[in-house]
Structures are given as structure tokens and as C-alpha cells.
N, C-alpha and C positions, 0 to 999 in steps of 0.2 A: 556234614560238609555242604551239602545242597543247600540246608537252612540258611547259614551265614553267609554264602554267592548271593544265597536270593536277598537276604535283607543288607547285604552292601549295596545292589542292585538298587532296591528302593530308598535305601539312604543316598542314594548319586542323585536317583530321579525326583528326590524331594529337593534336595540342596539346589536342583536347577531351577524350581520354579518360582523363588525369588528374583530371581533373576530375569524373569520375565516381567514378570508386575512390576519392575522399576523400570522398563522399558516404555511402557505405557503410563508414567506420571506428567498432567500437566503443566507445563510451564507458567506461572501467571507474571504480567507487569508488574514489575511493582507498582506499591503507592507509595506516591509522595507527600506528607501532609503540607509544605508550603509552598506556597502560589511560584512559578516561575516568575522573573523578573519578564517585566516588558522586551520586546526583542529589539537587538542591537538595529540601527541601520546600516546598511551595507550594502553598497553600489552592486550593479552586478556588470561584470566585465563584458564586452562588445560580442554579440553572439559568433558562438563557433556553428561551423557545419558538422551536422553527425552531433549534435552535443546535446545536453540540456544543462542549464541549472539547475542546482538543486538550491535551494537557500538555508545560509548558515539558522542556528537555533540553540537554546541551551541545554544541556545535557547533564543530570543529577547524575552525580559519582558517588551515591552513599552519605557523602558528608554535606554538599553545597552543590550546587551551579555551576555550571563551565562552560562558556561559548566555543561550539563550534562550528567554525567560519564554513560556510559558501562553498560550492567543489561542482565541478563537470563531471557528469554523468553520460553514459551512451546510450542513444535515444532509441526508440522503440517504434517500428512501423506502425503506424493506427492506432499509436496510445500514446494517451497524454500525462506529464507526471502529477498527483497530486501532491502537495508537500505534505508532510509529518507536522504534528500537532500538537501541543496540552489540552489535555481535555480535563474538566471536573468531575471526579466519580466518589461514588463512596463516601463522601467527607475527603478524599484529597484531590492530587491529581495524577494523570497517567498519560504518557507521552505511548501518544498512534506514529506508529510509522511513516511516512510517505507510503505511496506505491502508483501502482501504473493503473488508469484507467481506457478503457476502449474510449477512442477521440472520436468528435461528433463527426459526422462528415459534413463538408460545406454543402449548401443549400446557394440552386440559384438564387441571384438576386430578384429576380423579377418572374412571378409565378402566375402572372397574366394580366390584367391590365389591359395593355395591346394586345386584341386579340386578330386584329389584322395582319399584314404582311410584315415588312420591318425587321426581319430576322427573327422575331419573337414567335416562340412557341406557345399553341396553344395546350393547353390542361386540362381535360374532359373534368367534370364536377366531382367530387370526392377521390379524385383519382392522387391529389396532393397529399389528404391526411394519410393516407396508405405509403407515402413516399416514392410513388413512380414517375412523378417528375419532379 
């Protein structure tokens, strides 16, 4: 009686460790062997506040090509959108997503020059490649 508890036991704790390992399969891009088509042009609408564009692109559905158009997206403090891509790999191609990167920040325009009065700050030497002013 104990025998057959314990090896149902082990029959349960085997059966679940499939189930693990499919848990951790990775996902890859597909490839597509034929080149996207050139991209459409397409205006982009008068900017919103809060917004960004995203720009439309073609999209392989298994069989062919499909554009899809343009769309507003919610922008991101200190980051900038990069757009989504084709890229060539392998012998085909594989469409990168967009995503957000950290935005440069602006840089004075004038980092000395006038080093007199004038409102212009001065910049002690090396102290610009380090970004402290």
C-alpha cells in the first residue's frame, strides 16, 4: 500500500516537470524571406499634447504585407520613441519593434566664448566633457 502512494507520488512530481520547461521556451521573430515593400508616405497629423507619433509600417501576416497606418501613442517623461524597423538577418528579414529610449537632454547653446559679463557663464576647462555645465 505505501509502495503504490509513493510511486503515484512520483508519477504526479514527474508529470509536472514538463510543464516547467515549457515555461521557459524562447520566443524567436520570425523570418521573413521577402524584402518589405518601400514604406508608404503618410502625413502625420498636427502634433497633440501628451502624445507622440508612432509611424505607420508594413506588417507580414504569414502570407504577405499589410500596412499599418500611423496611431498616437502616450509619451514618456525623458524618453524618446524610436520607431520599429526591418532589419536583414540570416538570409531574410525580421521586423524590431519600436521602443523608448532615455532622451538626450538639451545642452546650452553657448558653452563660452564670452567669457566676460553679458549674462554668459563661464565653464572652468574640462568641466564641459563631464557635463556640469
Amino acid at each position: 500500500m505505501k509502495v503504490s502512494a509513493l510511486l503515484i507520488a512520483a508519477a504526479l512530481a514527474a508529470s509536472a516537470l514538463p510543464a516547467v520547461a515549457q515555461v521557459s521556451v524562447n520566443i524567436n521573430l520570425p523570418l521573413v524571406q521577402v524584402a518589405p515593400p518601400a514604406p508608404r508616405y503618410e502625413p502625420m497629423p498636427g502634433p497633440r499634447s501628451g502624445q507622440v507619433w508612432v509611424p505607420g509600417h508594413w506588417q507580414w501576416n504569414q502570407r504577405a504585407y499589410v500596412w499599418r497606418a500611423g496611431f498616437w501613442q502616450a509619451a514618456r517623461p525623458d524618453y524618446a520613441y524610436a520607431p520599429g524597423r526591418w532589419v536583414q538577418a540570416d538570409g531574410g528579414w525580421r521586423w524590431m519593434e519600436g521602443n523608448w529610449r532615455r532622451a538626450e537632454r538639451p545642452r546650452h547653446a553657448d558653452h563660452g566664448g564670452d567669457h566676460g559679463g553679458g549674462g554668459h557663464q563661464h565653464c572652468p576647462p574640462g568641466q564641459a566633457k563631464k557635463g556640469r555645465c
